[in-house]
LUMTI-954344 format. One record per residue: residue in one letter; x, y, z of N, C-alpha, C, O in turn. Coordinates in Angstrom, 1 decimal, padded with zeros to 4 digits. Atoms other than C-alpha are relative to their C-alpha. Layout:
<recs>
<rec type="A" n_u="X" n_v="Y" n_w="Z" ca_u="X" ca_v="Y" ca_w="Z" c_u="X" c_v="Y" c_w="Z" o_u="X" o_v="Y" o_w="Z"/>
...
</recs>
This chain:
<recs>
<rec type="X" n_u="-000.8" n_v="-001.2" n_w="000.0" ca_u="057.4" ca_v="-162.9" ca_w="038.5" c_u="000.7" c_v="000.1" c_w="001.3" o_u="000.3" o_v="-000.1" o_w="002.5"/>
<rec type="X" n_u="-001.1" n_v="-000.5" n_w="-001.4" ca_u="060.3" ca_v="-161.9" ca_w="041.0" c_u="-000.1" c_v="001.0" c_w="000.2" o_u="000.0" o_v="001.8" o_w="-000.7"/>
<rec type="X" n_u="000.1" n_v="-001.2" n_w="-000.4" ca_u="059.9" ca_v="-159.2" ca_w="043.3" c_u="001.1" c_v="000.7" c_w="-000.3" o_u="000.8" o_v="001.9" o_w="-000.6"/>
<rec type="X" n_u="-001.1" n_v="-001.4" n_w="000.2" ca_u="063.3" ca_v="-157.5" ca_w="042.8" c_u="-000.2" c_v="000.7" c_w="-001.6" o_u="000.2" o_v="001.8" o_w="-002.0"/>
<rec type="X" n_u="000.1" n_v="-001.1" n_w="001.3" ca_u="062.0" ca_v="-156.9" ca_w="038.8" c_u="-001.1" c_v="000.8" c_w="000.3" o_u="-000.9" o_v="001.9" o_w="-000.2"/>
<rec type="X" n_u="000.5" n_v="-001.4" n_w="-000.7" ca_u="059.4" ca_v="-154.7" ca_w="040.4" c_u="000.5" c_v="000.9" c_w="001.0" o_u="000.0" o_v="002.0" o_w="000.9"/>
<rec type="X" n_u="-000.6" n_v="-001.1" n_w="-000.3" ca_u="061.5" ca_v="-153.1" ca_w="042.7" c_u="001.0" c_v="000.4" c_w="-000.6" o_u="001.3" o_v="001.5" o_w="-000.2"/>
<rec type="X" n_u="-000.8" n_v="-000.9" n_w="001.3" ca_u="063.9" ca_v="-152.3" ca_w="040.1" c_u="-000.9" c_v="001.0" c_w="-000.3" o_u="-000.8" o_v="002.0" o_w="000.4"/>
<rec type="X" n_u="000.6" n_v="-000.5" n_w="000.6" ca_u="061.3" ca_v="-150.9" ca_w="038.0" c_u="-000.7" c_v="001.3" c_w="001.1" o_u="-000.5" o_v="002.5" o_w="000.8"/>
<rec type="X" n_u="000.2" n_v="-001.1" n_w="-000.9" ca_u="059.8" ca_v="-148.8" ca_w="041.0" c_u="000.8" c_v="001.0" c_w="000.6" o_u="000.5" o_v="002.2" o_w="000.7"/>
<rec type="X" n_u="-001.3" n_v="-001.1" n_w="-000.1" ca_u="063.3" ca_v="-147.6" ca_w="041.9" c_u="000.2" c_v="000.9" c_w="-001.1" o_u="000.7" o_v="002.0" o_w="-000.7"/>
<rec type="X" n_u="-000.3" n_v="-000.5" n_w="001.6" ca_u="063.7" ca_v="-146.1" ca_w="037.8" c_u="-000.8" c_v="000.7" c_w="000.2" o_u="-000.6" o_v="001.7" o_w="-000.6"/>
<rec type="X" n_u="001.5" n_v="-000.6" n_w="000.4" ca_u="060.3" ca_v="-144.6" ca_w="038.3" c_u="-000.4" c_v="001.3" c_w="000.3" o_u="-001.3" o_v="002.0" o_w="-000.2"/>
<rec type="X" n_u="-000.2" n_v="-001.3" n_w="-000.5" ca_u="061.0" ca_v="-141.6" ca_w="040.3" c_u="001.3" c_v="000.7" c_w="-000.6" o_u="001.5" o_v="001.8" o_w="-000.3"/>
<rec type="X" n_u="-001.3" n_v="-000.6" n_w="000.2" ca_u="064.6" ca_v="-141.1" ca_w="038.5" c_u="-000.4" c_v="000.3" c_w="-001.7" o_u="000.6" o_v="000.8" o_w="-002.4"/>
<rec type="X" n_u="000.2" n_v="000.0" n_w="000.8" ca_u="062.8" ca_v="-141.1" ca_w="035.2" c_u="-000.8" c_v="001.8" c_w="-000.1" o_u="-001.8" o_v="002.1" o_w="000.5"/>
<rec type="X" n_u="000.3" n_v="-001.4" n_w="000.5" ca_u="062.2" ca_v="-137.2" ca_w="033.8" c_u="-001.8" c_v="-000.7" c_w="-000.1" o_u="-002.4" o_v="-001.8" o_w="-000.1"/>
<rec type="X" n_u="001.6" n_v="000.1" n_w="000.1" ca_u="058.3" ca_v="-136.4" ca_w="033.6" c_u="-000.8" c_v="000.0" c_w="-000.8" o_u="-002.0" o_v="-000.3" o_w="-000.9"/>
<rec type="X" n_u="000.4" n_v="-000.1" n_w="001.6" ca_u="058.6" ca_v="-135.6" ca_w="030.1" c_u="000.1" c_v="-001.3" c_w="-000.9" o_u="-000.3" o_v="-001.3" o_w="-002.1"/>
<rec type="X" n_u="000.4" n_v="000.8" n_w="000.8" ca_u="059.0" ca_v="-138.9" ca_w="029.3" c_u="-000.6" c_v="-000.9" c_w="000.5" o_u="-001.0" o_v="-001.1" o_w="001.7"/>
<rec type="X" n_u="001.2" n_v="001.0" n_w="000.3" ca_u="057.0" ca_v="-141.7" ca_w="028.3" c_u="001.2" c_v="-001.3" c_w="000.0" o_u="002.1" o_v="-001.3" o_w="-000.8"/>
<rec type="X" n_u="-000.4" n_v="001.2" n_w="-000.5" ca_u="058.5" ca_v="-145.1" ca_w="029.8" c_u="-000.9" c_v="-001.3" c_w="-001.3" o_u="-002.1" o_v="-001.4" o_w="-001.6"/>
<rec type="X" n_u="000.4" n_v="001.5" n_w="000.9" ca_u="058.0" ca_v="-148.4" ca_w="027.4" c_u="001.2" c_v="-001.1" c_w="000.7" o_u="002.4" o_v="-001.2" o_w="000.6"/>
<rec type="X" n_u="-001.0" n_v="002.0" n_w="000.1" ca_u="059.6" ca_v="-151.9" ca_w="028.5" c_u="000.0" c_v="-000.8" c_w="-001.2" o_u="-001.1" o_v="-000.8" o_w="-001.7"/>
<rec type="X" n_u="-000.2" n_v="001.0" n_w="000.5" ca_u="060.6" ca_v="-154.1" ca_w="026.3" c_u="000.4" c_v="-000.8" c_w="000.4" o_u="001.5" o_v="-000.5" o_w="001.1"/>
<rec type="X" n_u="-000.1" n_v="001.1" n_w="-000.8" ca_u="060.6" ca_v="-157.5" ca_w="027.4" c_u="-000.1" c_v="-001.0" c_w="-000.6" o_u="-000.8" o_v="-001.0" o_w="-001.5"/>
<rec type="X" n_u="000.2" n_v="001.6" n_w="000.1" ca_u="061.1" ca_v="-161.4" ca_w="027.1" c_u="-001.0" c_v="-000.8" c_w="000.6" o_u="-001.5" o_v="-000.7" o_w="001.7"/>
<rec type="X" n_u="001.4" n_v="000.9" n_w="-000.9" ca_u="058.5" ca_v="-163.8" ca_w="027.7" c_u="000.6" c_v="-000.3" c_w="001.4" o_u="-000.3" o_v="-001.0" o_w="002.0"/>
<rec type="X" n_u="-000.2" n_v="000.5" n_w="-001.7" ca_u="060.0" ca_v="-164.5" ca_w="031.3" c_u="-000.8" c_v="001.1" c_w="000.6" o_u="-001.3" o_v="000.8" o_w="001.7"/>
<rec type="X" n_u="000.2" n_v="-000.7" n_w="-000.7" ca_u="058.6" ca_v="-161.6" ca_w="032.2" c_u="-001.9" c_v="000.4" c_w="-000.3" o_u="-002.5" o_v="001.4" o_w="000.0"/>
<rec type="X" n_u="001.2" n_v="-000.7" n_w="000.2" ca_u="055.0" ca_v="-162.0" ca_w="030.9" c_u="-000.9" c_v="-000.9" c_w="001.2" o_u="-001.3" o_v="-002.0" o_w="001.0"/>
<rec type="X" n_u="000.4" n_v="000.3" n_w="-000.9" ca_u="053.5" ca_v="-162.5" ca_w="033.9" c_u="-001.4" c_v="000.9" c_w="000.4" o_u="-001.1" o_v="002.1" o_w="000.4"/>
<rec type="X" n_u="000.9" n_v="-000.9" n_w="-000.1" ca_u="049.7" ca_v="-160.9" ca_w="034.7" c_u="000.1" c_v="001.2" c_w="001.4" o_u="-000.5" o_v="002.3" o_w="001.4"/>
<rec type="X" n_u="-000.6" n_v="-000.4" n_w="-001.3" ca_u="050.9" ca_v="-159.6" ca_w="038.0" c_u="000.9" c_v="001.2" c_w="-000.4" o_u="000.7" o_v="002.3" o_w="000.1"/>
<rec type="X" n_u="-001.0" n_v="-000.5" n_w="000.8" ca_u="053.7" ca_v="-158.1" ca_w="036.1" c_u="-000.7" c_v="001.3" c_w="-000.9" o_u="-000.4" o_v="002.5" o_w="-000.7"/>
<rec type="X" n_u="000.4" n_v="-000.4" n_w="000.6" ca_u="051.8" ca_v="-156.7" ca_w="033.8" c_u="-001.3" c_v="001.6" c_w="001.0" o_u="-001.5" o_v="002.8" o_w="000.8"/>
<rec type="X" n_u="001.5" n_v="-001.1" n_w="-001.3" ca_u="048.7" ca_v="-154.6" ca_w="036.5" c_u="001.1" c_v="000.5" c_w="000.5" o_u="001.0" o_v="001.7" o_w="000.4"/>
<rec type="X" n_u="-001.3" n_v="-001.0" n_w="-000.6" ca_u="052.3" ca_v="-153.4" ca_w="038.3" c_u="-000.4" c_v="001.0" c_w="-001.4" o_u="-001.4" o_v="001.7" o_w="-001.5"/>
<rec type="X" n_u="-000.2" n_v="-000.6" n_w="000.9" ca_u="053.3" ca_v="-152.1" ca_w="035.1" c_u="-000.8" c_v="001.2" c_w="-000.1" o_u="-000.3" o_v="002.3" o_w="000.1"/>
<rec type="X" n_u="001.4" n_v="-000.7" n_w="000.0" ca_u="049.7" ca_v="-150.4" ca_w="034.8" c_u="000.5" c_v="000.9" c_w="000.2" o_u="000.9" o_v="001.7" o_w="-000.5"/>
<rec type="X" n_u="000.2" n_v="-000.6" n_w="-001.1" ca_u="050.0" ca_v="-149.0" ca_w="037.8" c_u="000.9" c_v="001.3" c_w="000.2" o_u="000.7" o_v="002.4" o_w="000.7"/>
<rec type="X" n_u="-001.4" n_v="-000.9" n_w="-000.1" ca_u="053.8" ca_v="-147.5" ca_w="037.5" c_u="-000.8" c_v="001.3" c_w="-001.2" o_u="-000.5" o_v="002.5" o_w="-000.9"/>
<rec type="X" n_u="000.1" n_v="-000.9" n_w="001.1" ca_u="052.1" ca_v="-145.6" ca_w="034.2" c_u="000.8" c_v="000.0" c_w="-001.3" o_u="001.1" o_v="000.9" o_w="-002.1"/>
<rec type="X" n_u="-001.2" n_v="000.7" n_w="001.2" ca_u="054.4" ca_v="-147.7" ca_w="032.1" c_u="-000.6" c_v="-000.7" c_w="-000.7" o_u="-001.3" o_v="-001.6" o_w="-000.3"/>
<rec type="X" n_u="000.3" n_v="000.7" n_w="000.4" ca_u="053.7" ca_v="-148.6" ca_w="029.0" c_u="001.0" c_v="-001.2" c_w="-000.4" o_u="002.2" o_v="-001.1" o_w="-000.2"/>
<rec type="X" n_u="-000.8" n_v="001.2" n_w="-000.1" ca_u="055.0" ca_v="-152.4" ca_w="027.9" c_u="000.0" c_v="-000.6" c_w="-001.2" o_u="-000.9" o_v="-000.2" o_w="-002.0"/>
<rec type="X" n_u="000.0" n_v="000.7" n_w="001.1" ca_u="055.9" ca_v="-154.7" ca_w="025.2" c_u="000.4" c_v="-001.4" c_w="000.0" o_u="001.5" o_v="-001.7" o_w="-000.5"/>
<rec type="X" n_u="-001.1" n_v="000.9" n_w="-000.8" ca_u="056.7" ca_v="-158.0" ca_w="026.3" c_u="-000.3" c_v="-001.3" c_w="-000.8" o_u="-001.5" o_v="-001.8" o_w="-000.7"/>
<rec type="X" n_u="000.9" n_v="000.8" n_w="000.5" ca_u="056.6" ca_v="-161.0" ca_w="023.9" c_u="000.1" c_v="-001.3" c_w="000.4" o_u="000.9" o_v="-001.9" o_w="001.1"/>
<rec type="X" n_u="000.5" n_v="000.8" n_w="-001.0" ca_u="054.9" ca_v="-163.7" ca_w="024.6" c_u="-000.1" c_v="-001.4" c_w="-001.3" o_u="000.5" o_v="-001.5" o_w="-002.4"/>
<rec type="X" n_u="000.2" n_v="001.2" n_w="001.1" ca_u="053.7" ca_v="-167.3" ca_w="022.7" c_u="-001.1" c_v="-000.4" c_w="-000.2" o_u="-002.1" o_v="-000.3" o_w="000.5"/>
<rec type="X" n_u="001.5" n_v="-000.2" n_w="000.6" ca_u="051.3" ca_v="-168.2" ca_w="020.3" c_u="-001.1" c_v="-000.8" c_w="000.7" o_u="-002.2" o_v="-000.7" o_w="000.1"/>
<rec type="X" n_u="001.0" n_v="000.5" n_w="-001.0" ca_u="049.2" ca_v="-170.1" ca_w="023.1" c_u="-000.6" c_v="001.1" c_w="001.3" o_u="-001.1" o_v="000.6" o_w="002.3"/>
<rec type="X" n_u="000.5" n_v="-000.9" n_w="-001.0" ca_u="048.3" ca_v="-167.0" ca_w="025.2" c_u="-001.3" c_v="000.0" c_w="-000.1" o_u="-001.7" o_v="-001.1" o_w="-000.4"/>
<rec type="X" n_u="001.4" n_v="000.0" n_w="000.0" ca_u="044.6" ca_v="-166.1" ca_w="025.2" c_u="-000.5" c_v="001.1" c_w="000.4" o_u="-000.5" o_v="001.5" o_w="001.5"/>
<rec type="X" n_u="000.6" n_v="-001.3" n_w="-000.2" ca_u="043.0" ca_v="-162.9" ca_w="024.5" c_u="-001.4" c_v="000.2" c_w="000.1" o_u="-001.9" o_v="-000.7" o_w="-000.5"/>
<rec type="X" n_u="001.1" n_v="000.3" n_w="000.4" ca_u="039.3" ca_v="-161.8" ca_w="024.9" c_u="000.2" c_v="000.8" c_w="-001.4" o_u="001.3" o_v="001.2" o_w="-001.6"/>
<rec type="X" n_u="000.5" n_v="-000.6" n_w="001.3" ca_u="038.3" ca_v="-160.2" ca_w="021.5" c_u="-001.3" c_v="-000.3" c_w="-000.6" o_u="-001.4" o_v="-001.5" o_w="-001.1"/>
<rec type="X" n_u="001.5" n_v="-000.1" n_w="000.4" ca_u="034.7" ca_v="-159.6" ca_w="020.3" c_u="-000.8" c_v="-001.4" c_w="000.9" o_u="-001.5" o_v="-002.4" o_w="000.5"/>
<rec type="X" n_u="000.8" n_v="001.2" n_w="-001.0" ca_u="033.5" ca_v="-161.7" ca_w="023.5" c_u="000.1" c_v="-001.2" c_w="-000.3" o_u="-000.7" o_v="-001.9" o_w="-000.9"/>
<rec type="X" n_u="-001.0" n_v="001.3" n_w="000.6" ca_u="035.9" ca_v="-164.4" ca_w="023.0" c_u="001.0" c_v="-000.4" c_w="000.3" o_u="001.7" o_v="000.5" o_w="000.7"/>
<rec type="X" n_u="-001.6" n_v="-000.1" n_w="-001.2" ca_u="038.9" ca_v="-165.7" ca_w="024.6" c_u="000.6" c_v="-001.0" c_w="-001.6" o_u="000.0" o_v="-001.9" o_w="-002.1"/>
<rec type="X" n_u="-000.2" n_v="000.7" n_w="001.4" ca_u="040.9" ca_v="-166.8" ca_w="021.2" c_u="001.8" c_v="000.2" c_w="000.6" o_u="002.3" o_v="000.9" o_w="001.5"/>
<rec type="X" n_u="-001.3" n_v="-000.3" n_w="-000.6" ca_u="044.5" ca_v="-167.4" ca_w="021.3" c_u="000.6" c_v="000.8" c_w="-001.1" o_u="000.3" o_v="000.7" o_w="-002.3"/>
<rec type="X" n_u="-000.7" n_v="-001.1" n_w="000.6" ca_u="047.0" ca_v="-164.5" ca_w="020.2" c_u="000.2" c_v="-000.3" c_w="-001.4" o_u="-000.1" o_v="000.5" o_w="-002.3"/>
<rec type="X" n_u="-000.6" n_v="000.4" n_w="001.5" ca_u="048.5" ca_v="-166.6" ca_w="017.0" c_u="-001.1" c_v="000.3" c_w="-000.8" o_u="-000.8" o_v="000.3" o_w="-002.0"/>
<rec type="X" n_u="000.9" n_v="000.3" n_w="001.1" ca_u="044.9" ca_v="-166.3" ca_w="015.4" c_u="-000.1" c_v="001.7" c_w="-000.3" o_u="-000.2" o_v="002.0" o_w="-001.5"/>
<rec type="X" n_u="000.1" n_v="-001.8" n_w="-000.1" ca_u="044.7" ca_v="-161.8" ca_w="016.2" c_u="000.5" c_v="000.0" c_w="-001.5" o_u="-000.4" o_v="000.0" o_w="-002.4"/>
<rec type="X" n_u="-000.3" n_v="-000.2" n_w="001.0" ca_u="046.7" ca_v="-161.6" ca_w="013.3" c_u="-000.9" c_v="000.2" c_w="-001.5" o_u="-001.1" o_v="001.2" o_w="-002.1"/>
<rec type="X" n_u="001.0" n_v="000.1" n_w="001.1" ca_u="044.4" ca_v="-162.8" ca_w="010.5" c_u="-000.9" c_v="000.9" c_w="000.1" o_u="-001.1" o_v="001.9" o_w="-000.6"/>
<rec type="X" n_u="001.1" n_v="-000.8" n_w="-000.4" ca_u="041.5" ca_v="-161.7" ca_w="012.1" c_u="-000.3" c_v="001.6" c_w="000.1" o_u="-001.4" o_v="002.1" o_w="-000.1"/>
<rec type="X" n_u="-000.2" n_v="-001.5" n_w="000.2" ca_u="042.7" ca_v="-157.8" ca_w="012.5" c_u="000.1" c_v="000.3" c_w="-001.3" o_u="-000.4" o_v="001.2" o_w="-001.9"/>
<rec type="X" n_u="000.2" n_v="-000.5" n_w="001.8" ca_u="043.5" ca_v="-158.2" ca_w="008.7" c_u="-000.9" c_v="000.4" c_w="-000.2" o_u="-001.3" o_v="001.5" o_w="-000.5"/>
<rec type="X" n_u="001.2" n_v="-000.4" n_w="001.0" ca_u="040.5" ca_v="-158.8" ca_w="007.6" c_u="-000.7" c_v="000.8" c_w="000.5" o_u="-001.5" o_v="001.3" o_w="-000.3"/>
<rec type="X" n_u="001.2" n_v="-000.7" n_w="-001.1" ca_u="038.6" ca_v="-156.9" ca_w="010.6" c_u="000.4" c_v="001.6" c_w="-000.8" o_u="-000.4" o_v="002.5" o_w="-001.1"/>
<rec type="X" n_u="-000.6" n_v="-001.9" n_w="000.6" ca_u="040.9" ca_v="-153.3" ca_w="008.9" c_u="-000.1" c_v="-000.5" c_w="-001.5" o_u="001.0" o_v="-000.8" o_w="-001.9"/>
<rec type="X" n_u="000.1" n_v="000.3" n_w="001.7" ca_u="040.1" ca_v="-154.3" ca_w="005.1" c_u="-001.2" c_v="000.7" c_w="-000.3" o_u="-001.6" o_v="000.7" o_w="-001.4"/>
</recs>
């Protein structure tokens, strides 16, 4: 992650009304975990996509994202 897209994002953050609710939408260049705990922190939520080799935990598990799919199916059935 490059520091000037957090200071962008920090600069917007005070010019942004109170009444709203901030979302990013983003390219995988920007999925960075670093990136992501800023984000947090700003009170911004995010959307940023990423590829099917990432690695999430889920039910005490580190599985990679491409599989969430199935698995939420059947998990809401």
């Amino acid at each position: 992650m490059r520091d000037y897209e957090e200071a962008l994002c920090a600069y917007v953050t005070p010019l942004v009304p109170a009444v709203c609710h901030v979302i990013l939408l983003a390219d995988r260049g920007f999925g960075a975990v670093r990136f992501f705990r800023f984000l947090d922190g700003l009170g911004w939520d995010w959307v940023i996509r990423g590829n099917g080799n990432i690695l999430v935990r889920w039910k005490n598990a580190w599985r990679p994202i491409c599989l969430l799919d199935s698995m939420m199916t059947s998990c809401w059935r």
